[in-house]
Wavefront OBJ file of the C-alpha trace (Angstrom):
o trace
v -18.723 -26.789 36.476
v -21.373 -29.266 38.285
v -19.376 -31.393 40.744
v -20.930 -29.059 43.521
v -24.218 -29.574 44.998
v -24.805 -26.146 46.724
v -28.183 -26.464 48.519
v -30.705 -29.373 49.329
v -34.491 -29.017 49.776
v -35.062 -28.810 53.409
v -37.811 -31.413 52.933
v -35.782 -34.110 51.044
v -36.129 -37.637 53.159
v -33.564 -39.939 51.495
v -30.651 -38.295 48.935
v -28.718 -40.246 46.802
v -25.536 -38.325 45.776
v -24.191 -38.528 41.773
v -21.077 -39.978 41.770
v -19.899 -36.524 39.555
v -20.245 -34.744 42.972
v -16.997 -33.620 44.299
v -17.799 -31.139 46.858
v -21.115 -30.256 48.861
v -21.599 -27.116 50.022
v -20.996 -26.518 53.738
v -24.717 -26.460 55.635
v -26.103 -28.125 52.513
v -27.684 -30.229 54.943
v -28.030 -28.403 58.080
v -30.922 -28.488 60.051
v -32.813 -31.057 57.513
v -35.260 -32.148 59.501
v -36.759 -34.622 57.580
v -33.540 -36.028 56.108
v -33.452 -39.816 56.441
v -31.234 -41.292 54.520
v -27.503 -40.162 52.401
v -26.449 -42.516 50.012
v -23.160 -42.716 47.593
v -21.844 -45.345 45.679
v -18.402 -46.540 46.095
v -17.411 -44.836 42.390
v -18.240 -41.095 44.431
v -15.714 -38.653 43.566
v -16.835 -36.564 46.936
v -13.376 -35.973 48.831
v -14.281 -34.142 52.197
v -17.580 -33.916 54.162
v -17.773 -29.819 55.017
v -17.893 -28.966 58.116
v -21.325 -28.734 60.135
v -22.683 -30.505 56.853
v -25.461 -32.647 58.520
v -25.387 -30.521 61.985
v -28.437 -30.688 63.575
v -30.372 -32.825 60.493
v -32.704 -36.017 61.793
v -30.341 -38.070 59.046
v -30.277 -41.424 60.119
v -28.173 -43.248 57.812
v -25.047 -42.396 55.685
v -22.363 -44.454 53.572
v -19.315 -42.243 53.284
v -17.311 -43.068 49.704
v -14.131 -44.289 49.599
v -12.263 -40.894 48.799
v -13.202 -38.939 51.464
v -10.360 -38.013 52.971
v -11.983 -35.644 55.898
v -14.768 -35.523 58.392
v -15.045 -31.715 58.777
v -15.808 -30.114 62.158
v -18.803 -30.368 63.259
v -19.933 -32.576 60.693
v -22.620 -34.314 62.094
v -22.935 -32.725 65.612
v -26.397 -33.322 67.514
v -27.448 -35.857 64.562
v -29.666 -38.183 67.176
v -30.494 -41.108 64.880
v -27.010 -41.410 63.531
v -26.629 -44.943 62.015
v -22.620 -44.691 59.362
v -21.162 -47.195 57.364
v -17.930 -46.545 55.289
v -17.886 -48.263 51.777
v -14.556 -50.573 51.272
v -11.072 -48.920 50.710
v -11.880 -46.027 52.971
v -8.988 -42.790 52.344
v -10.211 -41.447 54.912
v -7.297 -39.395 57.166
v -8.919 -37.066 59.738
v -12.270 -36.517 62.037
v -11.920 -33.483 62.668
v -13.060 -31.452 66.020
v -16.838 -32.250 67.269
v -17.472 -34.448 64.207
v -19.712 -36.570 65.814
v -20.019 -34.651 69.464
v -23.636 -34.960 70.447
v -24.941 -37.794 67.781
v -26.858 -40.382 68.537
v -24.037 -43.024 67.369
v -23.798 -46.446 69.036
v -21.040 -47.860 67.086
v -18.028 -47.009 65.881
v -15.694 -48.398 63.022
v -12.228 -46.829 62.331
v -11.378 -47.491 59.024
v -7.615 -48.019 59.584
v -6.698 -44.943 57.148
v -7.933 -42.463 59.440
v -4.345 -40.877 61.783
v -6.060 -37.901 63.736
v -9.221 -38.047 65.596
v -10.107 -34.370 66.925
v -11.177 -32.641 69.960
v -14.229 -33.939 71.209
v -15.030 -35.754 68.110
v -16.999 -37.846 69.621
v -18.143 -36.098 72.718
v -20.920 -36.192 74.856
v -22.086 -39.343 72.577
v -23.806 -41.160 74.984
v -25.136 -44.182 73.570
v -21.897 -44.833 71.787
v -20.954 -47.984 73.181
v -18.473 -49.591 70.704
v -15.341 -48.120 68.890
v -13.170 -50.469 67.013
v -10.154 -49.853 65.044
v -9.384 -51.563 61.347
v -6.852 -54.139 61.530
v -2.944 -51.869 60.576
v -4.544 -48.893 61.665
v -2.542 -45.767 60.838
v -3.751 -43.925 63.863
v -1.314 -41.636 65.342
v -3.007 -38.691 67.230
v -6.527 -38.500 69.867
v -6.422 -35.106 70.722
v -8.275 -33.521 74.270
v -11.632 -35.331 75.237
v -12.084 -36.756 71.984
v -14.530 -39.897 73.595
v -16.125 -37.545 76.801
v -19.129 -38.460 78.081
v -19.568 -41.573 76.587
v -20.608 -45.351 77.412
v -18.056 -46.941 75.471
v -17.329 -50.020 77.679
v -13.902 -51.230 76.648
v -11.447 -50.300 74.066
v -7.767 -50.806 72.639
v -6.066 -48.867 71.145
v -3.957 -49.724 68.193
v -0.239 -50.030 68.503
v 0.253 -46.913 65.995
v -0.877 -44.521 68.254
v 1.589 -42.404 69.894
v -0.157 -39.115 71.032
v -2.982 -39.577 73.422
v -4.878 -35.960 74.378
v -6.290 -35.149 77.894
v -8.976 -36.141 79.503
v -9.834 -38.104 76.426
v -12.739 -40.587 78.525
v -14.088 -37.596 80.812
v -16.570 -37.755 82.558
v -17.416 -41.209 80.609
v -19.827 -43.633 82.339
v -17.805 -46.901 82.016
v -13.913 -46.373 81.600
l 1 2 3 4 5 6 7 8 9 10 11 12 13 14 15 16 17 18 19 20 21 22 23 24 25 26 27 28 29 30 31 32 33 34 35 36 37 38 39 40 41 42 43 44 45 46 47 48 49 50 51 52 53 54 55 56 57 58 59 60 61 62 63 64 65 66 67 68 69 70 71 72 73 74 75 76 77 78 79 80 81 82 83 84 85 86 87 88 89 90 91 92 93 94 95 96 97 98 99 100 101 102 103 104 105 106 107 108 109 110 111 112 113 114 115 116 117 118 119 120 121 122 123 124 125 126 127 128 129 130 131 132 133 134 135 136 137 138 139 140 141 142 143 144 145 146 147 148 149 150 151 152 153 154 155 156 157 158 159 160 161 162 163 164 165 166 167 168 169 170 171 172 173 174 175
């Protein structure tokens, strides 16, 4: 089979993925520092993004497909340039623990598939000013410190959420 793109050149700058790709390797992308740019096309068959995928990479932008249906843990932990946009009809479900914990994210968009957003998923994110929520959001669970240390400024919650974690704003600057 090729639907599985093990490895990436540690040097690549900007990676557009074949739509034939279902799954990429977990640390494919790990520690790419000269990663710019991850692009897929809203016909991707790529399902989940592994787990500490993009950890510690310089990427600065990323579309995530339609039928991903997971951010993994860790996904894109310490990624300081961190710029996302998720292509229309988003599946996605779950962002998982420390997804985004330590990114350089300013702006957030829940697409209103996602139910579960994980411990500390976006912790210590301190430029992230701005989560919003899809309108008939399907978002049921924010587990323990899932927005610590952050500058978000304001936010409301949509009326399908029924399990808030702890300490989910520690030690935030504004809330």
């Amino acid at each position: 089979m090729f639907d599985v793109l093990i490895f990436v050149k540690p040097n690549a700058k900007n990676v557009k993925i074949p739509d034939f790709i279902k799954k990429i390797n977990q640390n494919a992308f790990k520690d790419a520092k000269m990663l710019i740019k991850v692009e897929f096309s809203e016909f991707s068959e790529l399902e989940i993004i592994e787990d500490e995928l993009f950890k510690n990479s310089s990427i600065e932008f990323i579309t995530i497909p339609p039928k991903v249906t997971k951010i993994g843990s860790s996904s894109f932990q310490n990624c300081k340039k961190l710029s996302i946009e998720f292509l229309p009809d988003s599946k996605l479900k779950l962002i998982d623990n420390l997804a985004f914990c330590e990114s350089g994210i300013k702006k957030f968009i829940i697409p209103k598939s996602v139910t579960k957003i994980g411990y500390k998923s976006f912790g210590n994110c301190q430029e992230l000013t701005e989560i919003q929520f899809e309108e008939n959001s399907e978002l049921n669970t924010i587990d323990d410190s899932a927005f610590y240390k952050t500058s978000i400024e304001n936010i409301c919650f949509p009326p399908s959420v029924k399990q808030l974690g702890k300490s989910i704003f520690c030690d935030s600057y504004y809330i």
